[in-house]
GUKE-854264 format. One line per 5 residues: number of its first residue (from 1); for each residue x, y, z of N, C-alpha, C, O. Coordinates in pm, whole numbers, padded with zeros to 5 digits. Atoms other than C-alpha are relative to their C-alpha. Layout:
BEGIN
NUM> X/Y/Z/X/Y/Z/X/Y/Z/X/Y/Z | ...
***
This chain:
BEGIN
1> 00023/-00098/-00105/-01711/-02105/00399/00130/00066/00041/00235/00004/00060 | -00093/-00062/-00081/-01503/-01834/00535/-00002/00036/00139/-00101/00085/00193 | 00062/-00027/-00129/-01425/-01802/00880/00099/00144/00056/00201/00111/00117 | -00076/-00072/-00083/-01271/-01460/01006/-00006/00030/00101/-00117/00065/00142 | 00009/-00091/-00093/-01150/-01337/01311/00033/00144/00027/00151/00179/00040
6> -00016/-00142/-00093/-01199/-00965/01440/00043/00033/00132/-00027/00004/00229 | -00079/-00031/-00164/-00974/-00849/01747/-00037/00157/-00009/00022/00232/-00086 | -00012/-00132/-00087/-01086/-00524/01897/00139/00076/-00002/00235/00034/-00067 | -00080/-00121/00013/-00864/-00196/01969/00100/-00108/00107/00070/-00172/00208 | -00145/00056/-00061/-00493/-00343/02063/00050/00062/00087/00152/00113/00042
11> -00048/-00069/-00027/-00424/-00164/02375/00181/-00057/00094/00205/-00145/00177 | -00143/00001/-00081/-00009/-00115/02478/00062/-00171/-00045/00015/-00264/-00110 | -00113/00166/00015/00277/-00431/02482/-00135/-00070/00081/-00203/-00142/00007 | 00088/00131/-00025/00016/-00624/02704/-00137/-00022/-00019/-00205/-00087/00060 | 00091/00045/00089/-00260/-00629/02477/00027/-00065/-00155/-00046/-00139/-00221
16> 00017/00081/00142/-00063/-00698/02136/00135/-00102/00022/00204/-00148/-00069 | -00074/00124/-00038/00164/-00946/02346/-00041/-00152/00028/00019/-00259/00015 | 00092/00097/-00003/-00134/-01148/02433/-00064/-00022/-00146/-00093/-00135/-00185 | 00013/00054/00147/-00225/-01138/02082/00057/-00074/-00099/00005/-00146/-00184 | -00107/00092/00060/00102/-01264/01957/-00063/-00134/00014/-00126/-00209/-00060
21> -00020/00109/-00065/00109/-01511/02180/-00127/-00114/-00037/-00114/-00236/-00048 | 00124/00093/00000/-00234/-01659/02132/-00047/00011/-00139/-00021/-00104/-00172 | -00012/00018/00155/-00307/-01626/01759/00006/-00148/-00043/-00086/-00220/-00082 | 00021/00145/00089/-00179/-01951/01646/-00085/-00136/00080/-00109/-00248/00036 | 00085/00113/-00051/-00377/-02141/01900/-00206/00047/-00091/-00276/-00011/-00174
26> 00093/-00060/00053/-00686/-01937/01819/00004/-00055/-00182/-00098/-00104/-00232 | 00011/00019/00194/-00644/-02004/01411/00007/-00118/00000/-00044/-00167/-00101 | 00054/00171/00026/-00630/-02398/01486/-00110/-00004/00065/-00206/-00067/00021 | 00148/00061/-00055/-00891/-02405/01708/-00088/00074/-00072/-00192/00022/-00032 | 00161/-00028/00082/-01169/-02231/01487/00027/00024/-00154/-00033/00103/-00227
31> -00039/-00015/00165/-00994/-02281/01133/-00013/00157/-00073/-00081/00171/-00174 | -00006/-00140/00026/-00944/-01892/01084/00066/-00029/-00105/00161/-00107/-00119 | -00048/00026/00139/-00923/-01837/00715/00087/00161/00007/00162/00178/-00088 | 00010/-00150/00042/-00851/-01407/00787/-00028/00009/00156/-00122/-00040/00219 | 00011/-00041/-00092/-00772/-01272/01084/00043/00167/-00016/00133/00201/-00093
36> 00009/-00124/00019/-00826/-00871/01144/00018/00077/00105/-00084/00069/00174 | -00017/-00068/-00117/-00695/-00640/01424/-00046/00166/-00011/-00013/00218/-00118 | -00067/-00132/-00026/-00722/-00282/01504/00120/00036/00091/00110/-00001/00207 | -00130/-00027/-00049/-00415/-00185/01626/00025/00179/00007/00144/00207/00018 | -00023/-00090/-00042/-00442/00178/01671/00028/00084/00098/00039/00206/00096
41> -00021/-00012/-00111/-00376/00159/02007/00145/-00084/00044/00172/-00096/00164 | -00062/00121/-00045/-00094/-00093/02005/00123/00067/00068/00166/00035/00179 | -00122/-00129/-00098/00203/00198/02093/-00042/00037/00101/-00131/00122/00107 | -00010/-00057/-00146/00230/00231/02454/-00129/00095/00005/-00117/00216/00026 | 00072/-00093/00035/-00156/00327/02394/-00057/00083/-00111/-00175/00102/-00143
46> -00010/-00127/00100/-00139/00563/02153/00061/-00025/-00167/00184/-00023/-00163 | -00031/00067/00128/-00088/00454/01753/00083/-00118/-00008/00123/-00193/00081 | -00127/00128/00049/00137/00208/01592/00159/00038/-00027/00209/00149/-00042 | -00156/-00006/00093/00482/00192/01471/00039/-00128/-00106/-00026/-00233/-00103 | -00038/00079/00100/00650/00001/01188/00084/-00126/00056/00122/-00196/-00038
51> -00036/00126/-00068/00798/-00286/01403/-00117/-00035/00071/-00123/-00157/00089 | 00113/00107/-00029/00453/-00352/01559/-00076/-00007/-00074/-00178/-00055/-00022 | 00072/00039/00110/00290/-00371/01250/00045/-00152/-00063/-00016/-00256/-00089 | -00046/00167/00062/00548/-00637/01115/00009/-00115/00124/00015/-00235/00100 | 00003/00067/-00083/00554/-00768/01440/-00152/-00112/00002/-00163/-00234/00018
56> 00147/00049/00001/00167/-00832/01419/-00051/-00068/-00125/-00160/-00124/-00132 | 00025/00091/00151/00165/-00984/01059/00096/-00097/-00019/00089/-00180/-00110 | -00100/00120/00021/00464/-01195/01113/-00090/-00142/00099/-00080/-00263/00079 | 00061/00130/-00056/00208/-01375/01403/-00131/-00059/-00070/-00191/-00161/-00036 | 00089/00068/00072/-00040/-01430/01171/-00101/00090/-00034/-00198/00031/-00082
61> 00106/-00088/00037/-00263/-01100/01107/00020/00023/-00144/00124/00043/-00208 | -00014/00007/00152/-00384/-01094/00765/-00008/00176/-00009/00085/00229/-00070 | -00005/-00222/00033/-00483/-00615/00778/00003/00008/00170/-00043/-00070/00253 | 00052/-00038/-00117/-00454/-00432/01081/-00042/00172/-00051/00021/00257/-00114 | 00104/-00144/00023/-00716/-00119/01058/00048/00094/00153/00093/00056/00261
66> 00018/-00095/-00064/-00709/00162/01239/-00078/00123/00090/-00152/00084/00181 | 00087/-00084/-00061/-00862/00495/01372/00070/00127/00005/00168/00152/-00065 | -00044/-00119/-00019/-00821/00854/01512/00133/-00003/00066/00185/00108/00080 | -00144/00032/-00045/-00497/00746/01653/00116/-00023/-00154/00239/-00031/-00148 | -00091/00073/00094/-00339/00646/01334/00174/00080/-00016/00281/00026/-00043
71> -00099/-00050/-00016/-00098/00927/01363/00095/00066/00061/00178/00154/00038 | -00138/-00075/-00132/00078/00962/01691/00106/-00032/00013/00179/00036/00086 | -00103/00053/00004/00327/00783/01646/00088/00005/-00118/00112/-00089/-00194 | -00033/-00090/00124/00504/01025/01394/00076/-00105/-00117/00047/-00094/-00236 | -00064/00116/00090/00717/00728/01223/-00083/-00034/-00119/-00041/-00040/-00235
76> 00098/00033/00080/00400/00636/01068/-00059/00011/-00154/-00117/-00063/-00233 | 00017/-00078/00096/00387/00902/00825/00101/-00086/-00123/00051/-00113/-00232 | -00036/00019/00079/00642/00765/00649/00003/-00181/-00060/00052/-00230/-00162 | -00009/00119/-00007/00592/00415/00688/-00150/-00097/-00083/-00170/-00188/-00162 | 00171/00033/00044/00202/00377/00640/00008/-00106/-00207/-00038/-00210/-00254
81> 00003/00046/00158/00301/00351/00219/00074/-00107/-00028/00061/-00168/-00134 | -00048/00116/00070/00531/00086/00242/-00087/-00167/00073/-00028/-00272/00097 | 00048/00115/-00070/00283/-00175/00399/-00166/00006/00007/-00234/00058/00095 | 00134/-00052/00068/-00064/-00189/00211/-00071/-00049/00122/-00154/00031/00165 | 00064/00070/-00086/-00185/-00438/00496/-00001/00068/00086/-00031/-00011/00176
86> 00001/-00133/-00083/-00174/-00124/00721/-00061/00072/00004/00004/00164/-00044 | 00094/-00070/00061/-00474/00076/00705/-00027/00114/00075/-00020/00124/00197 | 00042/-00184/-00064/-00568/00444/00777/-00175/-00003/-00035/-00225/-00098/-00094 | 00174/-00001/00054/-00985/00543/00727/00030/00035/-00135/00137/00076/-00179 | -00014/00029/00135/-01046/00529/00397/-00095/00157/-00016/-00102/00201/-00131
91> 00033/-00124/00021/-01229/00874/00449/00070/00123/00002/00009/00229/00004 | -00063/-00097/-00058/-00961/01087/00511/00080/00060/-00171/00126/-00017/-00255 | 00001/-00077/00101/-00885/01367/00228/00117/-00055/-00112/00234/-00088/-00091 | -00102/00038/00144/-00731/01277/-00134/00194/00070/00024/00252/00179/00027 | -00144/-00088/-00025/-00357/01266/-00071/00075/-00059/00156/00195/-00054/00186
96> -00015/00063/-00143/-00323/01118/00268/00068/-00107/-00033/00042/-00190/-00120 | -00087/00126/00045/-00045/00893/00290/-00097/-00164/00049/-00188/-00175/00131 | 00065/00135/-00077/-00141/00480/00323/-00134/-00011/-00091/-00167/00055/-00190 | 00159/00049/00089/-00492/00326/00204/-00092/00032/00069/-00063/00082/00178 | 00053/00010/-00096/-00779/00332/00334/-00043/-00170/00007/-00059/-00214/00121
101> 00070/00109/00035/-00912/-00051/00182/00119/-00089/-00064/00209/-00037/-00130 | -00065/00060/00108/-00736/-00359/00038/-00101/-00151/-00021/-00192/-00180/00057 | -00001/00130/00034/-00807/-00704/-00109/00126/-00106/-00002/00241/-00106/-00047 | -00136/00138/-00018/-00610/-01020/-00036/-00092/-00120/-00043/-00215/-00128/-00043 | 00045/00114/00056/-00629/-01363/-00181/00009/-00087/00178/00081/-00065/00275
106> -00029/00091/-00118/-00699/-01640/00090/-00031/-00119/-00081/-00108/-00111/-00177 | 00046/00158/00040/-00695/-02074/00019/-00131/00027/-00048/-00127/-00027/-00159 | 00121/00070/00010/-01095/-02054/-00023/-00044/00116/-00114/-00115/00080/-00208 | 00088/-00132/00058/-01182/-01664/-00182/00060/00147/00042/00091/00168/00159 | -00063/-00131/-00057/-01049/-01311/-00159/-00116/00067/00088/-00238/00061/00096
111> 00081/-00077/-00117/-01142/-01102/00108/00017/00141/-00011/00126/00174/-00056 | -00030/-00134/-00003/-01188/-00717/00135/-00007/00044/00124/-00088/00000/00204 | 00040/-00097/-00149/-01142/-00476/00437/-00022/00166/-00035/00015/00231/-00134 | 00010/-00128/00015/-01226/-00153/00468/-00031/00085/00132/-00115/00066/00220 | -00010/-00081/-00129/-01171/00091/00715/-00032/00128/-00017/00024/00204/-00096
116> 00073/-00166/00036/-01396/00420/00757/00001/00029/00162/-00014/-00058/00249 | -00001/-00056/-00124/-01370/00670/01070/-00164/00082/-00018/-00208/00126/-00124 | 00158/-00092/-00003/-01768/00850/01200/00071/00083/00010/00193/00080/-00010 | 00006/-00126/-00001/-01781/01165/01250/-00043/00094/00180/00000/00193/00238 | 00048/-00067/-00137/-01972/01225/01592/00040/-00003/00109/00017/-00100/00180
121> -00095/-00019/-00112/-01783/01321/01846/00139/-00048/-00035/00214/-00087/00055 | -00182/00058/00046/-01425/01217/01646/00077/00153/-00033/00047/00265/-00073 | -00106/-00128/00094/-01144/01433/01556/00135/-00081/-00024/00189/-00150/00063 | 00065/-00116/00070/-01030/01484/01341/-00109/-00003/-00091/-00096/-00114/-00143 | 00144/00020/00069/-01377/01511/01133/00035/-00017/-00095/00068/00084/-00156
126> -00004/-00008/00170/-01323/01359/00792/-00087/00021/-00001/-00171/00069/00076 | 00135/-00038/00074/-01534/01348/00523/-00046/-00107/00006/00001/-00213/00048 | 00127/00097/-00006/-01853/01184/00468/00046/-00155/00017/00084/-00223/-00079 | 00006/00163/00022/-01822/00821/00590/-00088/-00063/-00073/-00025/-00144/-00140 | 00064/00049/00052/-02089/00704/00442/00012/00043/-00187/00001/-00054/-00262
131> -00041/-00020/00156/-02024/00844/00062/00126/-00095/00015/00129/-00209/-00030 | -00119/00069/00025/-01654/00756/00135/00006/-00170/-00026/00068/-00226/-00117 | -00020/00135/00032/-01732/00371/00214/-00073/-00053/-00092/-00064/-00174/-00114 | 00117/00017/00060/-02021/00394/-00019/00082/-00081/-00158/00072/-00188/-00219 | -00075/00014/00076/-01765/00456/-00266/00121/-00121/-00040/00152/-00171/-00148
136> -00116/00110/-00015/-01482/00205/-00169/-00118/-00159/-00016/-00072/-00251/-00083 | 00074/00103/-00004/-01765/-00071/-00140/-00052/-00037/-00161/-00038/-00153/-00199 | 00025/00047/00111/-01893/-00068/-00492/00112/-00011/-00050/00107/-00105/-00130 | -00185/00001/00120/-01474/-00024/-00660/00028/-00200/00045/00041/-00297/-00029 | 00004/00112/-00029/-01453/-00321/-00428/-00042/-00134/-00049/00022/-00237/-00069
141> 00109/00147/00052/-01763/-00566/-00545/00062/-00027/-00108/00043/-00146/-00130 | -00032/00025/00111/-01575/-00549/-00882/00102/-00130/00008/00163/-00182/-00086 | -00151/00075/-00049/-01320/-00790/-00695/-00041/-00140/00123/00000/-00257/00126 | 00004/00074/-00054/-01458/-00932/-00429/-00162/00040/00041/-00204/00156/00037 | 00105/-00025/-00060/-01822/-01007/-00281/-00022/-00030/00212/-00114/-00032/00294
146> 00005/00038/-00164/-01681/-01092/00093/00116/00156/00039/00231/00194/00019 | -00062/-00151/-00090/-01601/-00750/00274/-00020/00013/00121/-00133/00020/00168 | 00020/-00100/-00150/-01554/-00633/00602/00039/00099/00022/00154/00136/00000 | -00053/-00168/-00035/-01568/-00288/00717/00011/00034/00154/-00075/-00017/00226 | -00048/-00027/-00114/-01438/-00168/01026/-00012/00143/00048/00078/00226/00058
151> -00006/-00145/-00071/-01589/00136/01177/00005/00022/00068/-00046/-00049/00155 | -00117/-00044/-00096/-01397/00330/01378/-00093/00146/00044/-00075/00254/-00013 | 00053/-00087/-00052/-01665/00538/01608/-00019/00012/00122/00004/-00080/00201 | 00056/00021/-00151/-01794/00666/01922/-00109/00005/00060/-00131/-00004/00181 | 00163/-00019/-00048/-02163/00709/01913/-00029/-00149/-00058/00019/-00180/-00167
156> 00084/00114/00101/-02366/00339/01837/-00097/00067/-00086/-00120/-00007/-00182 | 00072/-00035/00087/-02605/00552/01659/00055/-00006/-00125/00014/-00062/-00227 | -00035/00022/00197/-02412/00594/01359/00076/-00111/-00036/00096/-00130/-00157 | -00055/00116/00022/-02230/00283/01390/-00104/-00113/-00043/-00082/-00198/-00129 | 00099/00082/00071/-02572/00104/01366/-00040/00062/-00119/-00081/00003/-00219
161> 00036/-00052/00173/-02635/00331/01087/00045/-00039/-00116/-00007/-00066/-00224 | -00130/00085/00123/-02326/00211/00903/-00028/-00114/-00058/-00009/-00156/-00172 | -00012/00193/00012/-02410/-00159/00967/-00183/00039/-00102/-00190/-00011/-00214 | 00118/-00016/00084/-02785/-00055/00811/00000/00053/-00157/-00044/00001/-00259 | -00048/-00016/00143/-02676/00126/00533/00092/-00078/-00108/00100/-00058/-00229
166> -00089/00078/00113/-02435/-00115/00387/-00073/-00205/00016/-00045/-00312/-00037 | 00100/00134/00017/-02677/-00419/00459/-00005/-00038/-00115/-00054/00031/-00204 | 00028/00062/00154/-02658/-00640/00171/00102/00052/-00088/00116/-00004/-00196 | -00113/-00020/00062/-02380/-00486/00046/00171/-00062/00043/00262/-00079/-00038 | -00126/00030/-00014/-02078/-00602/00241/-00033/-00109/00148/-00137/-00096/00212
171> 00056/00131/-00060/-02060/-00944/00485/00036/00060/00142/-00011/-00009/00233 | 00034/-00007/-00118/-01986/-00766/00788/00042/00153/00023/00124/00212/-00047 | -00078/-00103/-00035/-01948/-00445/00977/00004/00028/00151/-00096/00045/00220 | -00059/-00013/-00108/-01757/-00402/01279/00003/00106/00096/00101/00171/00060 | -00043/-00131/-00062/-01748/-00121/01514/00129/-00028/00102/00151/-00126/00172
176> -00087/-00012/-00093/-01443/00002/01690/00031/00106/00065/-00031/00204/00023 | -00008/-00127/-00049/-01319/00261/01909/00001/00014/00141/00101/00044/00206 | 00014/00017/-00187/-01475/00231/02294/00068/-00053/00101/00077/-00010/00216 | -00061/00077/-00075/-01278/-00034/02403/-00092/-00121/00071/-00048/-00220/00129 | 00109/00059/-00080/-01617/-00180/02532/-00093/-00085/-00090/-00181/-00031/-00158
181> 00060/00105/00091/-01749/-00510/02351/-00162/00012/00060/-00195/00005/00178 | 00130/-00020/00004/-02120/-00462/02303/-00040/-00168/-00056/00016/-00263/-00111 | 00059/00146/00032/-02394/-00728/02289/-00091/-00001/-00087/-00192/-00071/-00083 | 00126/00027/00116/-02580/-00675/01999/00027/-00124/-00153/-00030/-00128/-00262 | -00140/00093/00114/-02355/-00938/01763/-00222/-00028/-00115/-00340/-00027/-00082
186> 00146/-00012/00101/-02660/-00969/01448/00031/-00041/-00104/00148/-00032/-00140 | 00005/00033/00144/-02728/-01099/01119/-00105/00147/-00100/-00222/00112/-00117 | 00104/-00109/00051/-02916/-00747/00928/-00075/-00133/-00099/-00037/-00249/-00119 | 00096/00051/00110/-03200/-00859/00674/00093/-00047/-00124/00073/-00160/-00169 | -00082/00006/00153/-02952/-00852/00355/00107/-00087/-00001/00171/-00098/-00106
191> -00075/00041/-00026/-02728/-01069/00513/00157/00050/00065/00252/-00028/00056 | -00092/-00074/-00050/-02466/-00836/00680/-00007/-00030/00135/-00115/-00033/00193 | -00048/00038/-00120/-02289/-00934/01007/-00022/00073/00088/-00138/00035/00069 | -00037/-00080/-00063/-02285/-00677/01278/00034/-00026/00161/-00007/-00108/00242 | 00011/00021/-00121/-02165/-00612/01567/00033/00190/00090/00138/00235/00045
196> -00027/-00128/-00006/-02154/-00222/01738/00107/00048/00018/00145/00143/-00050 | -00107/00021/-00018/-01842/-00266/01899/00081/-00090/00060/00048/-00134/00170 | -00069/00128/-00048/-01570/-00527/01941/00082/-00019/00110/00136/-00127/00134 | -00056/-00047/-00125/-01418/-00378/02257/00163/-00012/-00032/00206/00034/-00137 | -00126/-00013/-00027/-01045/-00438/02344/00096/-00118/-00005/00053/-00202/00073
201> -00112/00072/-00058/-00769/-00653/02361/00121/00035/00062/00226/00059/00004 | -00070/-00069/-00079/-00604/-00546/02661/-00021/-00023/00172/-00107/-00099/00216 | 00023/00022/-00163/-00570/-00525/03069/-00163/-00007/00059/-00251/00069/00020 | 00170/00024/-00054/-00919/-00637/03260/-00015/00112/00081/-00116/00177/00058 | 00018/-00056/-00070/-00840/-00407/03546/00038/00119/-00022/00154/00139/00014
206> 00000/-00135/00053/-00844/-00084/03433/-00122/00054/-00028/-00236/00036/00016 | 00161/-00143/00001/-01053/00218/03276/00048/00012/-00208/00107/00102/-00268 | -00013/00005/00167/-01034/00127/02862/00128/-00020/00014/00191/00079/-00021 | -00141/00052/00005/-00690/-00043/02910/00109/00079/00069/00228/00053/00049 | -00058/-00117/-00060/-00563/00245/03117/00036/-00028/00145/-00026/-00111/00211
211> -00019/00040/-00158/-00417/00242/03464/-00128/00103/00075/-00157/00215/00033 | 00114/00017/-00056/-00716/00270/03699/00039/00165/00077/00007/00261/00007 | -00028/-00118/-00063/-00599/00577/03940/00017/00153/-00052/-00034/00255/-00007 | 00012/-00131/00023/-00487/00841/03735/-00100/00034/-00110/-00068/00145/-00151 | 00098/-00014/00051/-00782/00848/03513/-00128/00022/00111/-00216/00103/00081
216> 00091/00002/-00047/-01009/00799/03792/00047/00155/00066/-00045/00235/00053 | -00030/-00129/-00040/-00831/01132/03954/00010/00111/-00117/00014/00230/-00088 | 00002/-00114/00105/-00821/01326/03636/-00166/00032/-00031/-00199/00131/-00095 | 00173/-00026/-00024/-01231/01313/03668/-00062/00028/00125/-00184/00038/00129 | 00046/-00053/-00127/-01254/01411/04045/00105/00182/00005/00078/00296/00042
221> -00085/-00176/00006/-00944/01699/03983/00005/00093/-00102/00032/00212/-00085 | 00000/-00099/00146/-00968/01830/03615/00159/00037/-00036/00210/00097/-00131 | -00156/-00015/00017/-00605/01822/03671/00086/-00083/-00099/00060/-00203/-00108 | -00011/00067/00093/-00364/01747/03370/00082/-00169/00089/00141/-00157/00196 | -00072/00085/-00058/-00224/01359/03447/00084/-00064/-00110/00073/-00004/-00217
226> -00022/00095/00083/-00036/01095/03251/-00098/-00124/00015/-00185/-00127/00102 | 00112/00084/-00021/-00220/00763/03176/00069/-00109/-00068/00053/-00124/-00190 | -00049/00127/00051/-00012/00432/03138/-00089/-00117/00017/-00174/-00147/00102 | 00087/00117/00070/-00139/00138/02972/00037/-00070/00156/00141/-00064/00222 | 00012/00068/-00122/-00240/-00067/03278/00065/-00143/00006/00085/-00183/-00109
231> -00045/00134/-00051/-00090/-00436/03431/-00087/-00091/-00042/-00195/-00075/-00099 | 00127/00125/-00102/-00244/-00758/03525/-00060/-00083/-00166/-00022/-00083/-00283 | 00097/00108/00058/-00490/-01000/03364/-00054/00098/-00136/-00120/00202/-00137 | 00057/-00022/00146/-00542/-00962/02970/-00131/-00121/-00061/-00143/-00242/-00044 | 00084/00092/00036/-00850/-01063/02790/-00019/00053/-00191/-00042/00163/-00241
236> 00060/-00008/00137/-00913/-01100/02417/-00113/00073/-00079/-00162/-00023/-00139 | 00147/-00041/00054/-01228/-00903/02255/00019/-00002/-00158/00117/00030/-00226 | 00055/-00037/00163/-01395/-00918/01898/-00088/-00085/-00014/-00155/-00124/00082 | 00076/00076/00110/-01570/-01116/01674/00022/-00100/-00088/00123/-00091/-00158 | -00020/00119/00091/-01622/-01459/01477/-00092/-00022/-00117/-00199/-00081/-00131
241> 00117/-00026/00135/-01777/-01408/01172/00003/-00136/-00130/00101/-00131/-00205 | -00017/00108/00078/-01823/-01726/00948/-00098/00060/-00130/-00213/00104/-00120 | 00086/-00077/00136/-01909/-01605/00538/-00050/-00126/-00079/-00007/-00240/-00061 | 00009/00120/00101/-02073/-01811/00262/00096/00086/-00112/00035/00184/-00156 | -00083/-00012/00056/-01782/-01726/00050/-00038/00027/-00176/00027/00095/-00254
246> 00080/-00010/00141/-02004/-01754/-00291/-00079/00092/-00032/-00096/00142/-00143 | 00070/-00143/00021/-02227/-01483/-00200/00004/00096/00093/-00098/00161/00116 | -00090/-00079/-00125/-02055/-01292/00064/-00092/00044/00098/-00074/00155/00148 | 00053/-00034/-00093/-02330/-01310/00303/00064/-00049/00140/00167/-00117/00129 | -00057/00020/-00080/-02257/-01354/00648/-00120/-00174/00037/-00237/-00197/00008
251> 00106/00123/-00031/-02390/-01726/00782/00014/-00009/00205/-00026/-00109/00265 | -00022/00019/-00085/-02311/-01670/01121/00108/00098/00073/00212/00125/00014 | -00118/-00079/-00111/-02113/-01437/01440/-00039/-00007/00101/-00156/-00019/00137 | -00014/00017/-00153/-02050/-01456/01751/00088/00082/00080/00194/00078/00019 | -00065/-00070/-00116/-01884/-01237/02043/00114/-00091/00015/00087/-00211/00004
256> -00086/00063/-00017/-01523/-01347/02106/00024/00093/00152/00000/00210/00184 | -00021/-00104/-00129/-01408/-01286/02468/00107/-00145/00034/00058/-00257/00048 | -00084/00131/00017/-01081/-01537/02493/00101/00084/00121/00122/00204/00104 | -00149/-00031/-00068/-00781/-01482/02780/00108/00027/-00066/00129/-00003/-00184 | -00132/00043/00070/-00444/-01423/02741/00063/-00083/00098/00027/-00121/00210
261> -00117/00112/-00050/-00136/-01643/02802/00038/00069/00152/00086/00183/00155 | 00014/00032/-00103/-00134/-01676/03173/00135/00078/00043/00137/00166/00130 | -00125/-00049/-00006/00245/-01598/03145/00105/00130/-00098/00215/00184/-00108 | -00051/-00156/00065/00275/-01322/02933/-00098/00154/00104/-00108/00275/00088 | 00074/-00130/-00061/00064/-01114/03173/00110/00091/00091/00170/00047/00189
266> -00113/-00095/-00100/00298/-00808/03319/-00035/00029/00136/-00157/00042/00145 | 00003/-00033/-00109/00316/-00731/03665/-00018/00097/00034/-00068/00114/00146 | 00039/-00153/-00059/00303/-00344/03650/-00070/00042/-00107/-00133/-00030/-00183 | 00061/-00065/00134/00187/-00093/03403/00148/00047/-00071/00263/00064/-00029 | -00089/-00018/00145/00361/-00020/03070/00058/00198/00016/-00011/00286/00067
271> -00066/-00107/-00029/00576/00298/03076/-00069/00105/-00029/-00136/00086/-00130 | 00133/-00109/-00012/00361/00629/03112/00018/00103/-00139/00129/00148/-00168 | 00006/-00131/00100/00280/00888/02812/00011/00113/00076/-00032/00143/00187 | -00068/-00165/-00086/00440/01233/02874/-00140/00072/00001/-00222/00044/-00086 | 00139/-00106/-00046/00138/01490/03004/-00006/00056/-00148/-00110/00055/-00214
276> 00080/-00077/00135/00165/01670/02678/-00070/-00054/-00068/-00182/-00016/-00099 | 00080/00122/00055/00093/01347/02500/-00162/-00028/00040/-00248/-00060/-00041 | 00065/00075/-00041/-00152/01261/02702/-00131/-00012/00008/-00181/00077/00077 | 00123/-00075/00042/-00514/01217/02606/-00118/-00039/00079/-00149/-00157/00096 | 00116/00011/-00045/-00833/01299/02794/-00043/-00118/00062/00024/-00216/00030
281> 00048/00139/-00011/-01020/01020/02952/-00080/-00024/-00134/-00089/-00130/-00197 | 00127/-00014/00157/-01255/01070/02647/00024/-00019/-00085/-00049/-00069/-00171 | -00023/00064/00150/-01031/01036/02396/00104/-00105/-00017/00177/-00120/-00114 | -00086/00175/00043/-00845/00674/02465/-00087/-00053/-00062/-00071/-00167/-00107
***
């Protein structure tokens, strides 16, 4: 049996500080064979960079996936190719630096990930998710029969669509994006995992990991604000997906909703994105 864990969207230092930090307790206590982040949020908010990528695989993340964020954090561009375990959507046009999918060996069975962005209501609009992972999923089976895909949307309609259409084809599929861990966690008919979305790992008191005030005033004034990653009490979100490793069905998932370290929690909020930066309530 394989057992992975899924961590939700990484928001700011005190969401992928509590991740550090708690990782290696988490991987003894539930024998994590494959652990999987999104991290497209892990920059002050707003994408990654190439020190919190190695930062986040030196504590024990086997891929960290992504999203519509993947490229705010301009460094990226050049960085994405030297670090396969780094993933961009795997839909995004021939030529695009980075991967979208890889395979890794683990002690028991290799594992695949794969990372596809929807379409409804995203920008920027790749192409077809569903051809794209359609595609990456069979190149895949040639290699491995335990996959997880990680979609990166904002409607559940097509996120349950995803998890329906690749039923029986791949052992689990994840949604990400909202920040907001949903309760539908499922086994489909074909044996495919699902869950709609795995929410956040990030501040409790906030508005999607965001400081609480100027979001809540940028929806009473229409006025432009900044929007720093919020303080206080961190909590864990994702998923525990246990595989039969022989025929890459899923045998089991569960909702993860874990604290963080008591003493890594910050006292204020994380330093603010400049107004130009700064995006919508709609689109953290």
């Amino acid at each position: 049996m394989l057992t992975v864990l899924f961590l939700g969207d990484i928001v700011g230092e005190p969401g992928r500080s509590a991740v550090i930090a708690r990782l290696p307790e988490l991987k003894a206590k539930c024998g994590l064979d494959f652990i999987i982040v999104n991290g497209e949020n892990a920059a002050g908010g707003r994408g990654i960079t190439g020190k919190i990528t190695i930062d986040l695989l030196r504590a024990g993340v086997s891929v960290i996936t992504t999203g519509d964020h993947i490229w705010d954090q301009k460094e990226i561009l050049s960085f994405i190719d030297t670090e396969p375990r780094l993933l961009r959507p795997v839909n995004y046009p021939e030529g695009a630096p980075g991967g979208g999918s890889i395979v890794l060996e683990t002690a028991n069975a290799k594992i695949g990930v794969i990372n596809v962005q929807a379409r409804t209501f995203m920008q920027p609009i790749l192409e077809n998710p569903f051809r794209a992972v359609e595609t990456a999923v069979t190149k895949m089976q040639q290699e491995t029969a335990n996959i997880i895909v990680d979609v990166h949307g904002e409607t559940t309609s097509e996120k349950i669509a995803m998890g329906r259409f690749l039923d029986g084809k791949v052992s689990a599929v994840i949604g990400t994006h909202t920040h907001v861990q949903t309760a539908d966690e499922q086994i489909f008919p074909g044996g495919t995992a699902f869950l709609c979305d795995a929410g956040m790992c990030g501040p409790v008191n906030s508005i999607l990991g965001r400081a609480i005030d100027p979001i809540m005033n940028r929806f009473v004034s229409n006025l432009p604000a900044s929007f720093p990653v919020a303080g206080g009490e961190v909590r864990l979100h994702g998923a525990l997906i246990e595989i039969d490793e022989r025929t890459g069905r899923a045998i089991r998932i569960s909702r993860v909703d874990e604290p963080g370290p008591i003493e890594s929690v910050p006292s204020r909020p994380e330093s603010k994105i400049e107004i130009e930066q700064a995006p919508t309530p709609e689109q953290t």
